[in-house]
N, C-alpha and C positions, 0 to 999 in steps of 0.2 A: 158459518164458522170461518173466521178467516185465517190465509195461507200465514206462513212460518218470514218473516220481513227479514229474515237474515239470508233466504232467498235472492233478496235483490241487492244485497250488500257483492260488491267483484269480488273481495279476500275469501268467500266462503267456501271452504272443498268441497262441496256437494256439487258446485257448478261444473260444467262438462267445460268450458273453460280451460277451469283450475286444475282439474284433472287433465287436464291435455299437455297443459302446462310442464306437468307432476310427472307425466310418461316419459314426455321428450325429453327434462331433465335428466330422468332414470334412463331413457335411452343412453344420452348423450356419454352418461359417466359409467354406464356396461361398455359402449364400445371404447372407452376411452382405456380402462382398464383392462381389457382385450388386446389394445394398442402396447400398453406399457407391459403386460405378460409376453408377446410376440418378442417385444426388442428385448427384455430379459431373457429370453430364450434363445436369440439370436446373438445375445452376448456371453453367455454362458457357450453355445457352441463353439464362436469365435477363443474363446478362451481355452476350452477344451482343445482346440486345433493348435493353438499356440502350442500348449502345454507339450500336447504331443510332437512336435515338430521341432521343441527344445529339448525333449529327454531320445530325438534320434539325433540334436548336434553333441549332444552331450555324449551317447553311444558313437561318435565315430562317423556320424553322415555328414550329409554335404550342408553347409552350413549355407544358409537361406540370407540374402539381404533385402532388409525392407526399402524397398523405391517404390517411388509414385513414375515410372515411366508409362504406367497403363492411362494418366491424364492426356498425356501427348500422342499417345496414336491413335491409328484411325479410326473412324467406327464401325468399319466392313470388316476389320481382321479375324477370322477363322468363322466366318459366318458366311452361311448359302444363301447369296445373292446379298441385293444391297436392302437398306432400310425399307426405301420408298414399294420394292418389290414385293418385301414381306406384307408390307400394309395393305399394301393390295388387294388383298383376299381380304381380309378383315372392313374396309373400307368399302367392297362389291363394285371396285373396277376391275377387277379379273375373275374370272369363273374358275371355282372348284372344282366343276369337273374335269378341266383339261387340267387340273395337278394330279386326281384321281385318275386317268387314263396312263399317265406319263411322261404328255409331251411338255409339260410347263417344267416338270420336275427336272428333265434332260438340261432343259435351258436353261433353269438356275445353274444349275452342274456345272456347265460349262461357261456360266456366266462367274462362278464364284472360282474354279479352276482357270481362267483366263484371267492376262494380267491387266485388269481392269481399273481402271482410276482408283476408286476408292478401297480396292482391295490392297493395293501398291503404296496408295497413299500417305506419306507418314509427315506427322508436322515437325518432325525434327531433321530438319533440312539442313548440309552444313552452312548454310550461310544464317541460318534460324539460331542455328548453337553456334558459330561463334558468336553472334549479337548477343546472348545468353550469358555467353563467358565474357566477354568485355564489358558486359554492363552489369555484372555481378557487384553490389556493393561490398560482399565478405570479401570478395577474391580481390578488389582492390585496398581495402583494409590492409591485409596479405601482404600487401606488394610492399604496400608504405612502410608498415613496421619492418620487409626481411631489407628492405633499403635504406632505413634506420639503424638495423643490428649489422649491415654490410659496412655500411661508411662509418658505423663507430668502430668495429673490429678491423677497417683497413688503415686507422691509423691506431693504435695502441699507445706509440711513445709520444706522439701529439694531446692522447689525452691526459696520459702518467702524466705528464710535464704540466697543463691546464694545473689538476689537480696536487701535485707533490712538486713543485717546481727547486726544491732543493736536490730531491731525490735522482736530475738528470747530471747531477754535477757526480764528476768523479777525482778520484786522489792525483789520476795523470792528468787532468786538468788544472785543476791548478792544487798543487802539494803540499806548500804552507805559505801559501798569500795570504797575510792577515787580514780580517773580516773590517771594512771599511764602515763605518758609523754617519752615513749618510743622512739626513732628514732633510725632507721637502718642503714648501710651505704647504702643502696638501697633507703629506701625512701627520707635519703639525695642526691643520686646522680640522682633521679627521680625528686626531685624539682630544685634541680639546672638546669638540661636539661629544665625544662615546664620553667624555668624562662627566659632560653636563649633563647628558642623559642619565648617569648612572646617578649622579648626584638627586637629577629630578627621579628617577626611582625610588632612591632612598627618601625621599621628600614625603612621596607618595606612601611608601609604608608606614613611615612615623607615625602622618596624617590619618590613616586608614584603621591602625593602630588605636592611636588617641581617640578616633569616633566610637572604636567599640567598646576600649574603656569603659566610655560616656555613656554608651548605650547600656553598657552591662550594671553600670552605676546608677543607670534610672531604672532598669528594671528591677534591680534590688531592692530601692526607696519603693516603688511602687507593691513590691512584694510585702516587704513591711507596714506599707500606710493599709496595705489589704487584711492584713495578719492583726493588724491591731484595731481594725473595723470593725471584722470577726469576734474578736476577744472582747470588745466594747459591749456588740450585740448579743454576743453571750448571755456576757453579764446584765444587761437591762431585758432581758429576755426577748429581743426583737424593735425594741422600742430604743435603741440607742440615740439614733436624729430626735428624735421628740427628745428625751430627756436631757440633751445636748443642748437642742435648742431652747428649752426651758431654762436650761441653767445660763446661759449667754442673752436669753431676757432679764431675767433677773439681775445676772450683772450690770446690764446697762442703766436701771433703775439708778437716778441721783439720788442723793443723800436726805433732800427735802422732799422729793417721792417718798422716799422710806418713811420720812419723820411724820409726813400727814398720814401717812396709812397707821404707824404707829399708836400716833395720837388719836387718830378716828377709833382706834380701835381702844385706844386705852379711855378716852371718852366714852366710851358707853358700855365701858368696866363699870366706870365710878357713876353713872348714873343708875345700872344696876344694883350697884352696893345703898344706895342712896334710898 
């Protein structure tokens, strides 16, 4: 009797394989979702910490600012001894039992109470923050616009005058000097152009105008040549082009086409009768 041949087929589940396959997947997507309930959990905390921390600024405490200063300092701050010391023991270059007696523990002590480099150490140095602040793109933004809003606000009558240049004349200036009717050959060849242009505007609507007319006007014919398609088809019951075309054959038919078809046909009336 022979064995089951979908045995030797790879897609088969029965194979230890496939099943191994099936675990690790199934592994893979427990811990994964393990993963995504931990940070769920740890954002729901986060939130909860907010929350509470807003309904004590909102009671009257000390109201909290969010900064990332904790990027910029060092990595020893409020911790006993430095990194490489802690790893130490973890790593099995220093022995536990001189933490367990006491003497290693004394020596972090006063290795993390002593002002030791990297306990000291801060990357925010002043020569670090001014480089920080003069190479600020916002803070130079800043500068340009309040040096924009300064030089336009330190002349005021400079701009009134740009913009309203009537508006700096006054009556003790001059009281009734009559208004001189001067034209240049600029602001005559200035009006002539704004005339042409206006002329070529008007040009342009008439034009723009008339096309749509035209268009409105073919789409009308075309709604009616549609409408009366329709009403043709109607009436031939679908068959309007055939019976159309039939009758514009027929017409074409000369007169002596007609008469021999007549007579053919009236010829063999009379041989009938006969």
């Amino acid at each position: 009797m022979g064995g089951d041949l979908n045995l030797k087929k790879s897609w088969h589940p029965v194979l230890m394989s496939n099943q191994k396959k099936v675990w690790e997947e199934e592994k893979k997507a427990l811990e994964e979702r393990k993963k995504i309930e931990q940070i769920m959990r740890e954002r729901a905390e986060e939130r909860q910490i907010q929350e509470i921390q807003e309904l004590q600024e909102a009671a009257g405490g000390k109201r909290r600012q969010a900064r990332v200063d904790w990027m910029y300092n060092g990595p020893a701050n409020g911790q006993a001894g430095t990194t490489e010391e802690m790893e130490g023991y973890l790593l099995g270059k220093r022995r536990v039992d001189g933490l367990l007696k006491g003497t290693d523990n004394e020596k972090l002590e006063k290795a993390a109470t002593g002002d030791s480099f990297m306990a000291v150490q801060n990357a925010n140095t002043a020569r670090d923050t001014a480089a920080k602040i003069r190479e600020d793109p916002m803070l130079a933004i800043k500068k340009q616009e309040q040096a924009a809003i300064s030089g336009v606000d330190s002349e005021p009558r400079s701009r009134q005058s740009l913009h309203h240049p009537r508006a700096t004349r006054t009556r003790s200036q001059s009281p009734r000097l009559p208004r001189r009717k001067a034209s240049s050959p600029r602001a005559d060849d200035r009006a002539a152009r704004l005339a042409a242009m206006q002329q070529d505007a008007n040009d342009l609507d008439q034009q723009r105008e008339k096309r749509l007319a035209e268009i409105a006007a073919k789409d009308r014919a075309d709604a009616d040549r549609d409408e009366a398609s329709r009403a043709r088809n109607a009436k031939y019951g679908g068959r309007a082009d055939f019976v159309g075309g039939y009758h514009r054959k027929a017409g074409d038919l000369g007169l002596a086409e007609r008469m021999g078809r007549n007579g053919v046909a009236v010829g063999s009336r009379d041989d009938d009768g006969d």
